[in-house]
PASE-280329 format. One record per residue: x, y, z of N, C-alpha, C in turn; chain; residue in three letters. Coordinates in nm, 2 decimals. Example, Ala and Ser with C-alpha at 12.3 -4.5 7.8 and 13.67 -1.06 7.14 Angstrom:
R  n_east  n_north    n_up  ca_east  ca_north   ca_up  c_east  c_north    c_up  chain  res
R    1.32    -0.57    0.78     1.23     -0.45    0.78    1.32    -0.33    0.78      A  ala
R    1.28    -0.22    0.71     1.37     -0.11    0.71    1.29     0.00    0.79      A  ser
This chain:
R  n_east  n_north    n_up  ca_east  ca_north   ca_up  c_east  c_north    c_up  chain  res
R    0.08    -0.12    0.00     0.00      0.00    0.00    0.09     0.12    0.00      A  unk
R    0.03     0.24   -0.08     0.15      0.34   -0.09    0.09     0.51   -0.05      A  unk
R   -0.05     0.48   -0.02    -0.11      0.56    0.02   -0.19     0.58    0.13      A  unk
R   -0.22     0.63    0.28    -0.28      0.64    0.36   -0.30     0.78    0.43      A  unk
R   -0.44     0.78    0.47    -0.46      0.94    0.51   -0.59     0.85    0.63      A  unk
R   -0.51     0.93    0.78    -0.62      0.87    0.88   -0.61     1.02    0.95      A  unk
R   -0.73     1.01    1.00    -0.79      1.10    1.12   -0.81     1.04    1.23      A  unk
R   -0.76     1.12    1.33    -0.72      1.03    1.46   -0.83     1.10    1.59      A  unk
R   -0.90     1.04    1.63    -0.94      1.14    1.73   -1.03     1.32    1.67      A  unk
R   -1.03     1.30    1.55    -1.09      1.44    1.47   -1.23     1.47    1.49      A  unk
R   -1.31     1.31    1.52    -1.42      1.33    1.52   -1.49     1.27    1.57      A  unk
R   -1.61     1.30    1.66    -1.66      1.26    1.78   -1.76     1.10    1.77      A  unk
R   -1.79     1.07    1.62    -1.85      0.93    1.56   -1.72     0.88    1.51      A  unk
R   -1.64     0.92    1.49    -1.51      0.84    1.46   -1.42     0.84    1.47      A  unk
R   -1.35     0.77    1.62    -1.25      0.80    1.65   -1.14     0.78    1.59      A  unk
R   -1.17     0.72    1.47    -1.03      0.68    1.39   -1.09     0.65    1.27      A  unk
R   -1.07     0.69    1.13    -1.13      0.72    0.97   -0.99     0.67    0.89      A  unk
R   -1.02     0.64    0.79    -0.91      0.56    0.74   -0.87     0.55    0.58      A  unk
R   -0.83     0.60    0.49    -0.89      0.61    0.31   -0.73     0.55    0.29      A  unk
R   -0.76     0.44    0.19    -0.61      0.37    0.16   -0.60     0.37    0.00      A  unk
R   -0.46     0.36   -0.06    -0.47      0.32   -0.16   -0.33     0.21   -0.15      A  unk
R   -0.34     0.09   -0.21    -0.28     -0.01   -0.25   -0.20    -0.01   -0.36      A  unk
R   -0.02     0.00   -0.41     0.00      0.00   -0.55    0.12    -0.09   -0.52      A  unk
R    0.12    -0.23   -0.63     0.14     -0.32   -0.67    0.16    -0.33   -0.75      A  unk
R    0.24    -0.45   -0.83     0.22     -0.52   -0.95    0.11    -0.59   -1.01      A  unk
R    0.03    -0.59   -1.08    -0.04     -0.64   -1.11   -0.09    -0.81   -1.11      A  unk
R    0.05    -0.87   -1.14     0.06     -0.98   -1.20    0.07    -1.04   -1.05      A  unk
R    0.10    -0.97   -0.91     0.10     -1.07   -0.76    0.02    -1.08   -0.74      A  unk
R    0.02    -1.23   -0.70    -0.12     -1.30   -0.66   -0.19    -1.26   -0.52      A  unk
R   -0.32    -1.20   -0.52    -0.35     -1.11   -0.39   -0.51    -1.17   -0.36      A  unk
R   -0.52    -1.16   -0.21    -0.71     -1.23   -0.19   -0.74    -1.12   -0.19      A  unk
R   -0.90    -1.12   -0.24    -0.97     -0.99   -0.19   -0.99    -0.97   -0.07      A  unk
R   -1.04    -0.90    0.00    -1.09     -0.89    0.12   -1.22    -0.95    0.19      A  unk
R   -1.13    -1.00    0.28    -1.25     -1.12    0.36   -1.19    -1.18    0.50      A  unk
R   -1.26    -1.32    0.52    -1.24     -1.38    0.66   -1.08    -1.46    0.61      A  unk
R   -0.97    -1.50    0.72    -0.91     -1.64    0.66   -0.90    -1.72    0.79      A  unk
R   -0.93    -1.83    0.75    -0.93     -1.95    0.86   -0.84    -1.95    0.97      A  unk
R   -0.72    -1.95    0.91    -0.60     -1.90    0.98   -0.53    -1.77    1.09      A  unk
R   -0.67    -1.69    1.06    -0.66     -1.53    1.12   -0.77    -1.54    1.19      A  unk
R   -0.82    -1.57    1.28    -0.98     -1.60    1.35   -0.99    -1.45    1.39      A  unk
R   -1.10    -1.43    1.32    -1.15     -1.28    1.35   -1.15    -1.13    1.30      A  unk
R   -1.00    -1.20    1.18    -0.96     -1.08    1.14   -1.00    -1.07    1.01      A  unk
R   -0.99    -0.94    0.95    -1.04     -0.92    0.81   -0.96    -0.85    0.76      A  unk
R   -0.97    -0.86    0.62    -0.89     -0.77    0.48   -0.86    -0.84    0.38      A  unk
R   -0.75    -0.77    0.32    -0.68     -0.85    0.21   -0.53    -0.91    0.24      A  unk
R   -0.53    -1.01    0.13    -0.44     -1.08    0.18   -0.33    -1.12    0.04      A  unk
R   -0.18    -1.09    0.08    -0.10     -1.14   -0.02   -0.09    -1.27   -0.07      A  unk
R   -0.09    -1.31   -0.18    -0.09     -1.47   -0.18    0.04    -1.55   -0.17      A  unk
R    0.12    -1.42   -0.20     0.30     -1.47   -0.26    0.35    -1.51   -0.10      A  unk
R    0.35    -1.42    0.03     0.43     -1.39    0.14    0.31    -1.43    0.21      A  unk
R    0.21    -1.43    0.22     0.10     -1.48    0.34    0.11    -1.32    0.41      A  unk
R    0.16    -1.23    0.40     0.10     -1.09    0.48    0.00    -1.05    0.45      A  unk
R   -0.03    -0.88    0.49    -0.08     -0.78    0.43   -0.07    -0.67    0.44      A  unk
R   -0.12    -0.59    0.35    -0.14     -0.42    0.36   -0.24    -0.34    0.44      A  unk
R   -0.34    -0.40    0.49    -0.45     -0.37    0.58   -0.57    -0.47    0.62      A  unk
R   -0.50    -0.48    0.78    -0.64     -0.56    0.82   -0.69    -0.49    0.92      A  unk
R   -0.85    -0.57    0.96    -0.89     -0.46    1.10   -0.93    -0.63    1.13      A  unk
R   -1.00    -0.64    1.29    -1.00     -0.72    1.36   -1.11    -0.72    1.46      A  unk
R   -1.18    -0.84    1.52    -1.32     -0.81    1.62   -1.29    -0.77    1.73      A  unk
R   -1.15    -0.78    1.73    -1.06     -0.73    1.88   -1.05    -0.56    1.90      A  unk
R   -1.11    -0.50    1.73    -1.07     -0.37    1.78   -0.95    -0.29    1.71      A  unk
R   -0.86    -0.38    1.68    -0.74     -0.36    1.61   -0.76    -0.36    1.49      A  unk
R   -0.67    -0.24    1.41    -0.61     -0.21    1.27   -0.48    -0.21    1.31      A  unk
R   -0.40    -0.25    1.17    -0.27     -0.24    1.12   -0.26    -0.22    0.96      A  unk
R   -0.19    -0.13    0.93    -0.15     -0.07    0.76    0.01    -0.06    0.78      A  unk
R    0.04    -0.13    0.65     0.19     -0.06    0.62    0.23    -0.04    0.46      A  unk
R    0.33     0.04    0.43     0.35      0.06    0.30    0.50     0.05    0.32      A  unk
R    0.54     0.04    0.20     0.70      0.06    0.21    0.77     0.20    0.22      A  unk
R    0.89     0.17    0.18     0.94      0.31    0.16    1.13     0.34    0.08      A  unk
R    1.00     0.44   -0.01     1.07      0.43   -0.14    1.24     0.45   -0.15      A  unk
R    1.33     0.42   -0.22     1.46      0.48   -0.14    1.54     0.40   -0.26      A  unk
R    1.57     0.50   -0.39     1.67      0.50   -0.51    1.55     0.31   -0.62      A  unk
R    1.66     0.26   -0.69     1.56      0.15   -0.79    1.62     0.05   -0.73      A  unk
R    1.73     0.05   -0.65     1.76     -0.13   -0.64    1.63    -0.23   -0.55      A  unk
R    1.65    -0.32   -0.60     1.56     -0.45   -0.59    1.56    -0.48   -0.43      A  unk
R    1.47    -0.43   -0.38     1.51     -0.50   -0.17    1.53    -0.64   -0.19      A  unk
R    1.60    -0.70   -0.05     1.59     -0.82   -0.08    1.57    -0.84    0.12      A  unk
R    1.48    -0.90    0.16     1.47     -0.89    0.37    1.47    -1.04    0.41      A  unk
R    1.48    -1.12    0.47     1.44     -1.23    0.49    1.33    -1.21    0.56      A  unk
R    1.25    -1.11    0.57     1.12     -1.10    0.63    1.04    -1.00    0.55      A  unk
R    0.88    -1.03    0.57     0.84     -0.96    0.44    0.75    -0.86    0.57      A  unk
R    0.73    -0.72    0.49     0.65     -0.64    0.60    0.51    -0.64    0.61      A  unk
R    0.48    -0.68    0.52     0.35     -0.77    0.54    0.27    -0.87    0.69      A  unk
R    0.43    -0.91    0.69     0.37     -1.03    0.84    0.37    -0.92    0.96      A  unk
R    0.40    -0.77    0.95     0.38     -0.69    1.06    0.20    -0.68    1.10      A  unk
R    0.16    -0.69    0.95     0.00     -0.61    0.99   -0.05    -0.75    1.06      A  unk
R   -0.04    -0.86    1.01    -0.11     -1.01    1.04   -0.01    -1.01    1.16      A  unk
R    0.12    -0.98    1.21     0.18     -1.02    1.36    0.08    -0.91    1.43      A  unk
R    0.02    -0.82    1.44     0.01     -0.73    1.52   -0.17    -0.74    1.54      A  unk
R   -0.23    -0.78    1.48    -0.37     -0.86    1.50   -0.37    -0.98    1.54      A  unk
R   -0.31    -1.03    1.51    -0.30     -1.21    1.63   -0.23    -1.13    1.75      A  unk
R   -0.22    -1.05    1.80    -0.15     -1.01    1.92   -0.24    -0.92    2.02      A  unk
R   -0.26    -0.94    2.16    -0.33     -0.83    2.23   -0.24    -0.74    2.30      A  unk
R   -0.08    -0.73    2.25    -0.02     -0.64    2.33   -0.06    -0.45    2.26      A  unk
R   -0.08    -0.42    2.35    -0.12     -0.26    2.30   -0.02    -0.22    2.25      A  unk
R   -0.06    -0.15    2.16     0.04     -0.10    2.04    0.19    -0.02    2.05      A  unk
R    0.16     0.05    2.16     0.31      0.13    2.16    0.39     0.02    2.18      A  unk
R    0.36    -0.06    2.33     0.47     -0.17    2.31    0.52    -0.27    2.20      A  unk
R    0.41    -0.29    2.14     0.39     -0.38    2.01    0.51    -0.30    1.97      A  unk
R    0.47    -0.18    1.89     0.61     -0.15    1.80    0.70    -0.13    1.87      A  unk
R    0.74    -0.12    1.98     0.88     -0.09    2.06    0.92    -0.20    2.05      A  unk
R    0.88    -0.33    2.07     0.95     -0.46    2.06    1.01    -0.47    1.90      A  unk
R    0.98    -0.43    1.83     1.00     -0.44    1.69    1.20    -0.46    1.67      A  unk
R    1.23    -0.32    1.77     1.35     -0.24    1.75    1.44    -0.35    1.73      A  unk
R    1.49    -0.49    1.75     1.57     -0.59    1.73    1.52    -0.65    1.60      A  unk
R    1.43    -0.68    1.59     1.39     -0.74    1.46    1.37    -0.67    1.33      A  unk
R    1.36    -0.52    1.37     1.31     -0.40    1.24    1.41    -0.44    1.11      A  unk
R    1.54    -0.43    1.14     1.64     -0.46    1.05    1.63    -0.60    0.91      A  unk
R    1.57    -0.65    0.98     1.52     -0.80    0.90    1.36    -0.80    0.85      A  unk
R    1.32    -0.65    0.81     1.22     -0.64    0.76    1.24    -0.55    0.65      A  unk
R    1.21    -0.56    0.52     1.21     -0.44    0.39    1.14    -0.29    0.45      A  unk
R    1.18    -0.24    0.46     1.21     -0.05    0.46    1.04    -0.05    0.47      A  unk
R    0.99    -0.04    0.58     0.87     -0.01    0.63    0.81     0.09    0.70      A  unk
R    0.72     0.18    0.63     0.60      0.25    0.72    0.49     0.15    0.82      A  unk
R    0.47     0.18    1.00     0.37      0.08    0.99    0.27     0.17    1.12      A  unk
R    0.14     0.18    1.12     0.04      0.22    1.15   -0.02     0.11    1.24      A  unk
R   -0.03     0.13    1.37    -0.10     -0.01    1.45   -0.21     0.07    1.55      A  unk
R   -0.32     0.01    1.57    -0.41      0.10    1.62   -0.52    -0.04    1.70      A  unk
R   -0.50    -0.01    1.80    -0.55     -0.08    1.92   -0.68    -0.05    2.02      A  unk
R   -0.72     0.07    1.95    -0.86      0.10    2.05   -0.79     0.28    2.10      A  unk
R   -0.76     0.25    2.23    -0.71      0.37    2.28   -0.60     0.43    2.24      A  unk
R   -0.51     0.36    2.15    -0.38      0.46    2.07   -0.37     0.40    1.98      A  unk
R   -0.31     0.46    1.87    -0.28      0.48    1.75   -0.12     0.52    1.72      A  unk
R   -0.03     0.42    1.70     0.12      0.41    1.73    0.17     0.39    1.55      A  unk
R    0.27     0.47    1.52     0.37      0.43    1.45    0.51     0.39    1.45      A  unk
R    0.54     0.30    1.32     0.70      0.27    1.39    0.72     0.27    1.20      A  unk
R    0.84     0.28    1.18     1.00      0.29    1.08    1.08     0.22    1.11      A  unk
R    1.14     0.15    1.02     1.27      0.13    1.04    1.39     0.16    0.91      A  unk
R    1.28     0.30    0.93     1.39      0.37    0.76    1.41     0.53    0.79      A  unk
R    1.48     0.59    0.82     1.67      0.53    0.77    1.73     0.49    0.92      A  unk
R    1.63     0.48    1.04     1.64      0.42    1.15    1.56     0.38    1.20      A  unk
R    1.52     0.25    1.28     1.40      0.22    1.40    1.37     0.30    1.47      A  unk
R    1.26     0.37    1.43     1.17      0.48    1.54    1.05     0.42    1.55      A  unk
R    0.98     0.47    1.67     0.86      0.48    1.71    0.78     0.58    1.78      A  unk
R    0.63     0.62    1.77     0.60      0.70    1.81    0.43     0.68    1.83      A  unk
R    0.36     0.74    1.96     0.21      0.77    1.95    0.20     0.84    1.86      A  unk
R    0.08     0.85    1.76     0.03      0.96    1.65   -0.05     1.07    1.78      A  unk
R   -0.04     1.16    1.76    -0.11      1.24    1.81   -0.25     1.28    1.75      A  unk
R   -0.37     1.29    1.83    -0.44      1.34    1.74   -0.45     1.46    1.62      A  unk
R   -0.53     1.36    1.51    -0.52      1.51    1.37   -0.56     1.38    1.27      A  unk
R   -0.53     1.48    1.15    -0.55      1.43    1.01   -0.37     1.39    0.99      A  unk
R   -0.31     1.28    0.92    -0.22      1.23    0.94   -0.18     1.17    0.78      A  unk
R   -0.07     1.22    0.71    -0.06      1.07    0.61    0.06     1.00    0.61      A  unk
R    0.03     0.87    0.57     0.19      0.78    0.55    0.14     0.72    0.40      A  unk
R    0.27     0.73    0.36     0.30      0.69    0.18    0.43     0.64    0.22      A  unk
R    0.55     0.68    0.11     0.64      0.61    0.07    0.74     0.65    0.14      A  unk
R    0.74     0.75    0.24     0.82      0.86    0.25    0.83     0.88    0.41      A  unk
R    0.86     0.96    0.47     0.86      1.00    0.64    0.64     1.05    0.65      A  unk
R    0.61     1.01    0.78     0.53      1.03    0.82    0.48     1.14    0.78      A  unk
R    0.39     1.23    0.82     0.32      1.35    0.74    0.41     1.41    0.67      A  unk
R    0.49     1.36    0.57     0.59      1.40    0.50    0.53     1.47    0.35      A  unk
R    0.54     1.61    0.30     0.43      1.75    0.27    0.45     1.67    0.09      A  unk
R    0.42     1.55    0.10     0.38      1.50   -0.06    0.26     1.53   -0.12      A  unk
R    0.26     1.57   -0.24     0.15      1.58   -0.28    0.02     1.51   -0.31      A  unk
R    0.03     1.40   -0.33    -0.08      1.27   -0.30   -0.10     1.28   -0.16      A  unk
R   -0.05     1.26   -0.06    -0.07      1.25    0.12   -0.17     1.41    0.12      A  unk
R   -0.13     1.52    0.10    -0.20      1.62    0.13   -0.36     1.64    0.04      A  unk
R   -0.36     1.56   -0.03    -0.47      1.55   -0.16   -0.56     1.43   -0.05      A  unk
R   -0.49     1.35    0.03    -0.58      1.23    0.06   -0.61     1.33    0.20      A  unk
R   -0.54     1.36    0.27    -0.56      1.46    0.38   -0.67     1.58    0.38      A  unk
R   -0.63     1.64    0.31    -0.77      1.74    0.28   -0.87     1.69    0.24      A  unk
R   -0.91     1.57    0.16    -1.07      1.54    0.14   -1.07     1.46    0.27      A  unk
R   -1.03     1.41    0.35    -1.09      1.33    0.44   -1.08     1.41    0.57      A  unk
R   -1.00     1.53    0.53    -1.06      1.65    0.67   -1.19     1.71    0.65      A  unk
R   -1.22     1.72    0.49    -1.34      1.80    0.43   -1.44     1.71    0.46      A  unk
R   -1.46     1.59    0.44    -1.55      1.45    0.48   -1.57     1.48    0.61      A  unk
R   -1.51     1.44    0.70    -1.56      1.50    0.86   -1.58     1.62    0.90      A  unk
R   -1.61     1.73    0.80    -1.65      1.84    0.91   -1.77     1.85    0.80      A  unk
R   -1.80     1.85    0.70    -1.96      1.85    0.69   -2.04     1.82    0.79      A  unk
R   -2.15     1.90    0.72    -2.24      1.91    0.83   -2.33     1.76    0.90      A  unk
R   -2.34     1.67    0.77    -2.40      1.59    0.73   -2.34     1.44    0.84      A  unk
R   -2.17     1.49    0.86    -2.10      1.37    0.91   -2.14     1.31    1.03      A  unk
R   -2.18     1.37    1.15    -2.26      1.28    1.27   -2.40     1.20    1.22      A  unk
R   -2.43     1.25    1.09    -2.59      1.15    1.12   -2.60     1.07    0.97      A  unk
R   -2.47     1.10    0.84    -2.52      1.01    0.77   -2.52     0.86    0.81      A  unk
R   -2.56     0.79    0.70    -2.57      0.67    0.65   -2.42     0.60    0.59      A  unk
R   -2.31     0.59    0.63    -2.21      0.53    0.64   -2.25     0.34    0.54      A  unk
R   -2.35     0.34    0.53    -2.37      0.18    0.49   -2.40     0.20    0.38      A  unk
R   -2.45     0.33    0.35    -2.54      0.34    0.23   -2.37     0.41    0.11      A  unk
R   -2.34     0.36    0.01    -2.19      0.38   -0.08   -2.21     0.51   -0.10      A  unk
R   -2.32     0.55   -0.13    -2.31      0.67   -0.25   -2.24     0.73   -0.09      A  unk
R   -2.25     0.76    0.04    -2.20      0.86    0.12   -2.10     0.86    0.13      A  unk
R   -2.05     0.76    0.09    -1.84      0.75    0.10   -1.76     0.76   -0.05      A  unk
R   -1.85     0.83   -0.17    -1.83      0.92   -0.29   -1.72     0.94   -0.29      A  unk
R   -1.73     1.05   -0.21    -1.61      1.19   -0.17   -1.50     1.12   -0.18      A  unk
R   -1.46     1.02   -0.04    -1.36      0.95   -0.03   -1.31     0.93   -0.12      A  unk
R   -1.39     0.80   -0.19    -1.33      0.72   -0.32   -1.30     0.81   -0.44      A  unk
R   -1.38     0.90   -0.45    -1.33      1.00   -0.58   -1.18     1.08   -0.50      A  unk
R   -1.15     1.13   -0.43    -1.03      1.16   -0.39   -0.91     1.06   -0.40      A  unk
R   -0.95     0.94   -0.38    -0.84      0.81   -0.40   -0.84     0.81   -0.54      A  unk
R   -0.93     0.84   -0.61    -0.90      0.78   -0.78   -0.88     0.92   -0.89      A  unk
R   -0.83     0.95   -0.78    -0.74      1.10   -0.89   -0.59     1.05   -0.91      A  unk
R   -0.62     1.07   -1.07    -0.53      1.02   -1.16   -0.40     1.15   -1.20      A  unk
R   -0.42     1.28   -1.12    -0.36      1.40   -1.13   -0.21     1.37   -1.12      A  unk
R   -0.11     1.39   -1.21     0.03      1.40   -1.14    0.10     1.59   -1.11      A  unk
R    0.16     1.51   -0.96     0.17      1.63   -0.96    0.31     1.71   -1.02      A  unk
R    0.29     1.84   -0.97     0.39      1.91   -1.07    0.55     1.87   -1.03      A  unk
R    0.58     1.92   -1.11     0.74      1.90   -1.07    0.86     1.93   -0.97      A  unk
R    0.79     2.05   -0.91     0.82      2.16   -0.81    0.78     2.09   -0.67      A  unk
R    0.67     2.01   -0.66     0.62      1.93   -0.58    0.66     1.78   -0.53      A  unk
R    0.75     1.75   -0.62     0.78      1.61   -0.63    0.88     1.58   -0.55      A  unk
R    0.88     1.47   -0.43     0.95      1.37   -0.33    1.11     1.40   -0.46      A  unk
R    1.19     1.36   -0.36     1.34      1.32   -0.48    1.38     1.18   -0.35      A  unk
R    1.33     1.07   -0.42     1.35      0.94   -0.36    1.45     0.83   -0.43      A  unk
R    1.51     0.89   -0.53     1.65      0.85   -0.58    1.58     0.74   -0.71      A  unk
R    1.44     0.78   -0.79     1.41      0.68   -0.87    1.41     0.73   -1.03      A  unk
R    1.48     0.87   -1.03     1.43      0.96   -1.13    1.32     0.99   -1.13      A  unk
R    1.31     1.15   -1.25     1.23      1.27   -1.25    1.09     1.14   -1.28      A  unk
R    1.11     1.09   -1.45     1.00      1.03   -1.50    0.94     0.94   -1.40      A  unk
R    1.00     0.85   -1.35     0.96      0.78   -1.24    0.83     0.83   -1.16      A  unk
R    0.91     0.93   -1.10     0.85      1.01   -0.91    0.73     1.07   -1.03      A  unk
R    0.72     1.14   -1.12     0.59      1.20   -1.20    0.49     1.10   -1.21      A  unk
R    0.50     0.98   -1.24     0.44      0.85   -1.26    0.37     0.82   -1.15      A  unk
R    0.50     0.80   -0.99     0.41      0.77   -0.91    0.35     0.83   -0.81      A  unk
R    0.33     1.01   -0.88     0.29      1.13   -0.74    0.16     1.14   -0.74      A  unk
R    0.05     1.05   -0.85    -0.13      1.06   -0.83   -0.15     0.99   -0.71      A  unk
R   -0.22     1.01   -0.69    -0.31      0.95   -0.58   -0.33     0.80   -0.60      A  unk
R   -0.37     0.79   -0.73    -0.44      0.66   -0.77   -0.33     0.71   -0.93      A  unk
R   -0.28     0.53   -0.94    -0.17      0.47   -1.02   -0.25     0.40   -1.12      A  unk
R   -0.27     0.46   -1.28    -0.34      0.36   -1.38   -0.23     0.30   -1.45      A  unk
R   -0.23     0.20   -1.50    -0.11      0.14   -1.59   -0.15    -0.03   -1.61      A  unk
R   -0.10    -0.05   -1.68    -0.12     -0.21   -1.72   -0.04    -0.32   -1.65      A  unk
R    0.11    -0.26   -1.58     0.17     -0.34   -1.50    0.20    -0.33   -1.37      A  unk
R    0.19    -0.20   -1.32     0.16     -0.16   -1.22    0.07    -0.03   -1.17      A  unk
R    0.00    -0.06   -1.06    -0.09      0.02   -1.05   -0.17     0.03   -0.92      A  unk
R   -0.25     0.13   -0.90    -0.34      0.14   -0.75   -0.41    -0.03   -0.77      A  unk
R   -0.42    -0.10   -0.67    -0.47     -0.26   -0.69   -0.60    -0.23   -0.58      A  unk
R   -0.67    -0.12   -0.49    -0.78     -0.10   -0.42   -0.76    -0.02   -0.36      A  unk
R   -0.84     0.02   -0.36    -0.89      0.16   -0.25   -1.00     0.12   -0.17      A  unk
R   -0.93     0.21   -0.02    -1.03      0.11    0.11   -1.06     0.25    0.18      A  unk
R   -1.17     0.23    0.27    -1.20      0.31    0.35   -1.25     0.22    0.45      A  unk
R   -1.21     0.28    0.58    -1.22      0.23    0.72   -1.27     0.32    0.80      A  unk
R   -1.34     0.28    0.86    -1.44      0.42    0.96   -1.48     0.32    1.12      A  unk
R   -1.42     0.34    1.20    -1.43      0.30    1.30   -1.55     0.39    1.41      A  unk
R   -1.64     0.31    1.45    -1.75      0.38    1.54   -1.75     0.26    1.67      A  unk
R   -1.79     0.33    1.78    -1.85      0.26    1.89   -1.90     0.12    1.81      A  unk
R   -1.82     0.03    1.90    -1.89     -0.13    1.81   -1.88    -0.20    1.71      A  unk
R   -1.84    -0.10    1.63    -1.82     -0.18    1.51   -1.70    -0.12    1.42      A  unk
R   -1.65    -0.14    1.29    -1.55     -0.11    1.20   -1.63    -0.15    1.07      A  unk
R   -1.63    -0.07    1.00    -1.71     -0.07    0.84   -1.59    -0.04    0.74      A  unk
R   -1.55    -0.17    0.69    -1.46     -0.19    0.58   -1.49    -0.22    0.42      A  unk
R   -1.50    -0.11    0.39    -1.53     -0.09    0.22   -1.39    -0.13    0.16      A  unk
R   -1.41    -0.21    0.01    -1.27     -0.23   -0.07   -1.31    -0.25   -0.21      A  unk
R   -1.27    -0.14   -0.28    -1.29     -0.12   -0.42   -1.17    -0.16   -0.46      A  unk
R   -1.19    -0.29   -0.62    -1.05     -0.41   -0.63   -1.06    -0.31   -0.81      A  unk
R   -0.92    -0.32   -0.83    -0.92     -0.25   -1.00   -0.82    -0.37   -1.05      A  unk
R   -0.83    -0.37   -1.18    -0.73     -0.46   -1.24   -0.59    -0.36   -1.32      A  unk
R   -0.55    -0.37   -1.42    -0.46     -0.37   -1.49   -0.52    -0.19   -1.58      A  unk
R   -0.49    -0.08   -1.58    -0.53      0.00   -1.63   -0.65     0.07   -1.54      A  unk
R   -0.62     0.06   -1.44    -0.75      0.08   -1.38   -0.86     0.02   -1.34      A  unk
R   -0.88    -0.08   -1.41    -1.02     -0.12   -1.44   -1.08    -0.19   -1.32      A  unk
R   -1.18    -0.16   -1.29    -1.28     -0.20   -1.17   -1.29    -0.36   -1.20      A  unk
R   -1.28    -0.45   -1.04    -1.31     -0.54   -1.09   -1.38    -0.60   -0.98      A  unk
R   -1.45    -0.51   -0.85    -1.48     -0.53   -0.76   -1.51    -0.53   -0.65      A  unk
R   -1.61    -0.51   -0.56    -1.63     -0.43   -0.44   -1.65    -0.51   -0.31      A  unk
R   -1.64    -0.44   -0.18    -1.65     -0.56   -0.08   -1.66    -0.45    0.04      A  unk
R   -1.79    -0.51    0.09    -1.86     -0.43    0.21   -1.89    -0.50    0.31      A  unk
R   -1.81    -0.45    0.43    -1.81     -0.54    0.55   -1.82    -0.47    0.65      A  unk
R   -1.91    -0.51    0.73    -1.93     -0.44    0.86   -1.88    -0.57    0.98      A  unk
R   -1.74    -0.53    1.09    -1.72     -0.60    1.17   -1.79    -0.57    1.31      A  unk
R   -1.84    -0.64    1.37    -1.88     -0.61    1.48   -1.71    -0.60    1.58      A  unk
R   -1.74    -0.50    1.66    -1.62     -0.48    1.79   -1.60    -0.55    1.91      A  unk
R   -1.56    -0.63    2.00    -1.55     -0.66    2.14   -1.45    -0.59    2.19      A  unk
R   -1.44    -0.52    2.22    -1.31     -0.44    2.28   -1.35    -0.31    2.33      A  unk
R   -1.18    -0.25    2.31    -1.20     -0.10    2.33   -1.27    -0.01    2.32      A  unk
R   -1.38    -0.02    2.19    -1.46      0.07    2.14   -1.59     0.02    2.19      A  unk
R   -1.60    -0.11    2.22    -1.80     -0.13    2.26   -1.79    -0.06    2.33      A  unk
């Protein structure tokens, strides 16, 4: 996943709001979003190659997102895939700061990761690029992409401002959350195809054409490209996980609406 914009505490129905975008190769083999046998309780999508993922939430209460992080063209190679952070950190009930503090011995043996863990009462980040850090998010509107944490990219600030503009309508305490057309806004902000200008653009050691390619919000292409856009909206009780699936060029190939019920921190 290469895009994330969450609101922490911003808003009094949602203590935590969530709009993702996923960019992959097309050709890796990925599950949609759903239950797995193996994960009792948890939900999302799921890598087919590594057994990780890019975003799950859980009936415990828990979310975990991570993306990488971009840094010149050579090929990573980890004997650990970052993936097994989001699925280690939902099979787990340790509260999240400590969660990622324990990381700091192991971080090294994981590919150049952004990671987002959110356990009810906090919302923690950890890095292990260009050192093992961690930190509480503080409440706010927040993004992580490819780069340092609210680091002033122009896709992060694009996903930032529609999903500050989403919560302060007037409409936000009493829509219909279940009903699609209300989560529009979101999904049309994730599927802006805009690149940004040049004067704007990360220098993450991949070249000019490159970083132009990958500064939209949402990535069309035939070999690589945005592979879903998700929204997460966490309320008293429950977690409502939307996941719009695209193929090769963009192309829609799929939607998936799940509402988890909560036992935890939030009932």
């Amino acid at each position: 996943m290469c895009l994330i914009a969450v609101a922490w505490r911003v808003h009094p129905r949602y203590p935590l709001a969530l709009i993702a975008n996923r960019d992959e190769a097309h050709a890796r083999p990925t599950s949609a979003a759903g239950t797995h046998a193996d994960l009792p309780g948890v939900f999302g999508g799921r890598d087919q190659l590594q057994g990780g993922s890019w975003l799950m939430v859980s009936s415990q209460g828990r979310l975990a997102a991570v993306t990488n992080v971009r840094q010149g063209l050579a090929v990573e190679t980890a004997p650990r895939s970052r993936g097994g952070l989001v699925t280690g950190f939902l099979q787990d009930a340790t509260p999240a700061p400590e969660w990622c503090a324990a990381l700091a011995d192991v971080a090294p043996e994981y590919g150049r990761f952004n990671l987002l863990a959110y356990d009810g009462p906090t919302l923690a980040f950890a890095t292990n690029h260009p050192v093992f850090a961690t930190q509480a998010i503080a409440p706010g509107v927040h993004a992580m992409s490819n780069g340092a944490l609210d680091a002033t990219w122009p896709k992060g600030s694009h996903a930032t401002g529609a999903l500050a503009a989403w919560l302060t309508e007037d409409a936000a305490a009493t829509r219909d959350v279940d009903d699609a057309a209300s989560l529009e806004p979101l999904f049309s902000a994730l599927a802006d195809t805009t690149p940004a200008p040049d004067e704007a653009l990360p220098d993450t050691g991949v070249g000019l054409e490159l970083e132009r390619a990958l500064s939209p919000p949402f990535i069309r292409n035939s070999r690589y490209g945005t592979r879903c856009s998700t929204v997460v909206l966490v309320e008293r009780g429950r977690l409502l996980f939307v996941e719009r699936r695209f193929g090769p060029e963009g192309n829609p190939i799929g939607q998936t609406v799940q509402v988890v019920p909560v036992r935890g921190p939030n009932d």
